[in-house]
C-alpha positions as a printed Julia matrix, in Angstrom:
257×3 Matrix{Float64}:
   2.48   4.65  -2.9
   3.41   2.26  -5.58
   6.99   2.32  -5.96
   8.82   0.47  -2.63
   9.2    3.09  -0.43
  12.69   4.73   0.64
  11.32   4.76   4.46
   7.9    2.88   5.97
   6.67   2.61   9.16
   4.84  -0.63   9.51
   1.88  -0.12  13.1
   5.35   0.39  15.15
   4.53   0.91  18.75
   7.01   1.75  20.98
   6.56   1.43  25.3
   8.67   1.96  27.83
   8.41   0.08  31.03
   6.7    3.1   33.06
   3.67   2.17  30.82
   4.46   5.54  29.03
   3.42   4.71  25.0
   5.39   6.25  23.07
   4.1    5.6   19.53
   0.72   3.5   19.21
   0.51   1.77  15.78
   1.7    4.37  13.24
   1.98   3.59   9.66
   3.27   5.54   7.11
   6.11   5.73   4.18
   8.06   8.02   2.26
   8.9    8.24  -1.23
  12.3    8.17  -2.51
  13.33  11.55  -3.12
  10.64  12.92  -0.93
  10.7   15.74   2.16
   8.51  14.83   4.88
   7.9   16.51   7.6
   6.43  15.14  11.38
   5.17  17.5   13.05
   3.55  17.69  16.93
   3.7   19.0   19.84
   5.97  18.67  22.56
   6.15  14.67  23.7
   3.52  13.47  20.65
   6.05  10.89  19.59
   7.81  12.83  16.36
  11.43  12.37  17.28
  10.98   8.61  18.55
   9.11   8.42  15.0
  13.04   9.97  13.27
  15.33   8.07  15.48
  13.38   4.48  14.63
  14.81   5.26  11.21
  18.63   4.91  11.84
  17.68   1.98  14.9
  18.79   5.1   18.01
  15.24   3.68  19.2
  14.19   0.54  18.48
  10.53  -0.61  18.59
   8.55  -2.69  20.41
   6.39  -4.1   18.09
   5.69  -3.58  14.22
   8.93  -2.75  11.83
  10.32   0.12  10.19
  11.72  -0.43   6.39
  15.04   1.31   5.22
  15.43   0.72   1.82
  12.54  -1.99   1.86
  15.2   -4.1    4.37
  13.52  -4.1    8.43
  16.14  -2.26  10.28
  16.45  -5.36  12.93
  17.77  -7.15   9.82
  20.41  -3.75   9.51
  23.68  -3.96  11.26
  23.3   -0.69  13.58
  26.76   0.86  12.84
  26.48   0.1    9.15
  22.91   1.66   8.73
  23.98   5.02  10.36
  26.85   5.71   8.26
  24.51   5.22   5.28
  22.32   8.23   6.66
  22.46  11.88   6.93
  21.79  12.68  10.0
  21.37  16.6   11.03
  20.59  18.14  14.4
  20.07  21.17  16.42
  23.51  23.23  16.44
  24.96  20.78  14.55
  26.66  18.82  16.94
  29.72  19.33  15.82
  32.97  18.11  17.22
  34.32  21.12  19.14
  38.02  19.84  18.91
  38.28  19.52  14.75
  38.7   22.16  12.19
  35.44  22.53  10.15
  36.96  20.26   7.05
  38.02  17.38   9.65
  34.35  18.05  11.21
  32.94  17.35   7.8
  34.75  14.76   6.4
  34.35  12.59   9.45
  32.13  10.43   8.42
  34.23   9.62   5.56
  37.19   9.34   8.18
  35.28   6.06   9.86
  34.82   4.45   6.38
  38.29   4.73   6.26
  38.53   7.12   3.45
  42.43   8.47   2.59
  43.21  11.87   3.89
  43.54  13.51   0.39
  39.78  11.86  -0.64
  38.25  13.12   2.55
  39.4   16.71   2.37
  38.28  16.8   -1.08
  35.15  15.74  -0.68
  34.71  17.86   2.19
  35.63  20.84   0.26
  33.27  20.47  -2.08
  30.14  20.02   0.43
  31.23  23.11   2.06
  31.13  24.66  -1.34
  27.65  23.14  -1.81
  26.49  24.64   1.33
  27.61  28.3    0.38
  30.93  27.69   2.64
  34.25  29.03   1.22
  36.88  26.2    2.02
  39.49  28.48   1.74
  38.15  30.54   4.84
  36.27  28.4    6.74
  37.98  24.84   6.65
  40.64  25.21   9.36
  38.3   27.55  11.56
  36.78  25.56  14.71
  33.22  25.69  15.21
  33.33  27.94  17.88
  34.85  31.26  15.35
  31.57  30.64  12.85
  28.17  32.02  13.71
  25.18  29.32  14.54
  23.86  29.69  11.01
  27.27  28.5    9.62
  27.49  25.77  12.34
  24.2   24.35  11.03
  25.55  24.76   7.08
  28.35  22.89   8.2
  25.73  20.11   9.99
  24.17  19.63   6.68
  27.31  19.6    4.67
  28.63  17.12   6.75
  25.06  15.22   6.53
  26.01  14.95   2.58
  29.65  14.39   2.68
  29.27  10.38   2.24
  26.59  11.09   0.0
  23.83   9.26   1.43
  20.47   8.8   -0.39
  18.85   9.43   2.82
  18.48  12.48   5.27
  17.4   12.57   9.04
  16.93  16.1   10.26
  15.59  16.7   14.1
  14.76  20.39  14.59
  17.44  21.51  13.06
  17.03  25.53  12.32
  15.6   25.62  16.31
  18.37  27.56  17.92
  18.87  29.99  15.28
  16.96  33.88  14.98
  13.88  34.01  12.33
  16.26  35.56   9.28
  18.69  32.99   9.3
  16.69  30.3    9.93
  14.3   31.28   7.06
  17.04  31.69   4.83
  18.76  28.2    5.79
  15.46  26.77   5.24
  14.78  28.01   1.91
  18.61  27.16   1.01
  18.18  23.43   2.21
  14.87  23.35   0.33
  16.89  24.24  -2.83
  19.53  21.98  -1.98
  17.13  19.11  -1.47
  15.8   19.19  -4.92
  18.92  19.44  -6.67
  20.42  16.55  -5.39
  16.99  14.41  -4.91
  17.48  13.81  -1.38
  14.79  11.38   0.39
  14.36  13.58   4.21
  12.58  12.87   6.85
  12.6   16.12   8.9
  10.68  16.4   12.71
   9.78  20.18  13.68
   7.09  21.45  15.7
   6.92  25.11  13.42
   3.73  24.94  10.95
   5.51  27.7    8.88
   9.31  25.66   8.36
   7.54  22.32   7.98
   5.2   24.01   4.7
   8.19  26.18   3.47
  10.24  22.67   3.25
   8.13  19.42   2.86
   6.17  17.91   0.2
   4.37  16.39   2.72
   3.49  16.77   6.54
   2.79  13.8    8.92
   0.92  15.37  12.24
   1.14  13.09  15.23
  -0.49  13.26  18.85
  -0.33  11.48  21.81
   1.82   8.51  20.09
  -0.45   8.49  17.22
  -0.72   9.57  13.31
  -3.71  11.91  13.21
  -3.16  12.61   9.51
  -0.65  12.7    6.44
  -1.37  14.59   3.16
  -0.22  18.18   1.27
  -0.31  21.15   3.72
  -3.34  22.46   2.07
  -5.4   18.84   2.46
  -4.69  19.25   6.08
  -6.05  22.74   6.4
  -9.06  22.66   4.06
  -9.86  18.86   4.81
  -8.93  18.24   8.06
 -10.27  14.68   9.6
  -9.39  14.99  13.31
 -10.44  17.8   15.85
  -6.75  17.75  16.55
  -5.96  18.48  12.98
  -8.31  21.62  12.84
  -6.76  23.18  16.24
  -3.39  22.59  15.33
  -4.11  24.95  11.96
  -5.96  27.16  13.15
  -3.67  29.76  13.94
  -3.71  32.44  11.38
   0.11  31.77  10.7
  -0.25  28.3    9.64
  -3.0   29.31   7.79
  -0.63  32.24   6.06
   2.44  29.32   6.09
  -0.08  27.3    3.78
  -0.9   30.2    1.58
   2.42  30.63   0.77
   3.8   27.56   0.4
   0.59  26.63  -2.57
   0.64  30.51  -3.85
  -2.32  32.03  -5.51
């Protein structure tokens, strides 16, 4: 990629001292305003890959770039308040209404009341959340679908340029997961988002990603368009991992006739 990337990976290994290797020299980067997708199996490394990004994990050798800065050079604190960040059920604060749950970001930059609840307002709006029903509701009265619109909307409250997303449409049933998928999808070419997004589901990673990043066993096995990855795949690994007939449908879809 020519322009400086808005993430890179740069051979980052990451051990622990069980001799368990996490990641084994990946390299890869992300275009600014670009979905990606990591996707693997169960323990191949995809989530270590995510949480490098906003310094959770660190690495043990090789760097990862935010913003063409190494995150060692980042202050940790200051880095993750600069990021989205959006997991499984949201993770929302059980105790705070859904605007305070939203706007909390904005809260620890020490944002005035009035300016926080505005600008929480209008990401609940974004996310097809009606601020006069559903601010002063606590997350337990809304459905899991709404918990994970509120996730997101809180991911964009600060408006961040960047977007970490770990699994986050896992928990919920195959309509509304679908639907949230093809929502944020919308979303995330409107407002030119850069996302890095871990799943292990062939079928969410082609419905929302330009591009997919499959890893194995700590290692990048191959990056491209979903369709170079089925028709031109250039590991074993690659082939078995799309060979079900619903990755192979997922594909279809996502490239059309």
């Amino acid at each position: 990629m020519s322009a400086t990337p808005a993430v890179a990976w740069r051979e980052v290994c990451k051990s622990y001292p069980d001799g368990h290797q996490a990641l084994r020299g990946v390299s890869l980067e992300v275009a600014a305003g670009e979905c990606l997708a990591v996707l693997g199996t169960s323990g191949s490394g995809k989530t270590t890959l995510l949480k490098m990004v906003n310094r959770l994990i660190e690495p043990t050798s090789g760097a990862v770039l935010v913003r063409d800065v190494p995150t060692s050079e980042w202050e940790p604190i200051a880095l993750r308040r600069s990021i989205g960040y959006v997991i499984q059920d949201a993770g929302l604060m059980p105790h705070l209404d859904i605007l305070a749950n939203v706007g909390l970001g904005l809260r620890v930059q020490g944002r005035p009341r009035a300016e926080r609840d505005e600008e929480a307002r209008e990401r609940l709006e974004l996310v097809g959340l009606d601020p006069s029903r559903f601010a002063r509701l606590r997350p337990h009265q809304l459905s899991g679908g709404q918990r994970q619109r509120v996730g997101v909307a809180r991911a964009l409250a600060a408006d961040p340029d960047l977007i970490l997303m770990d699994e986050p449409f896992g928990a919920l049933d195959p309509i509304t997961r679908r639907e949230l998928q093809d929502e944020f999808r919308r979303l995330q070419r409107r407002l030119g988002k850069t996302v890095v997004f871990v799943t292990h589901d062939i079928r969410e990673a082609c419905r929302i990603a330009d591009r997919l990043a499959l890893v194995a066993h700590g290692r990048l096995v191959q990056h491209g368009r979903a369709v170079d990855l089925l028709e031109r795949p250039t590991h074993d690994f690659v082939r078995a991992f799309f060979r079900e007939a619903e990755a192979i449908d997922a594909v279809t879809e996502k490239e059309g006739p």
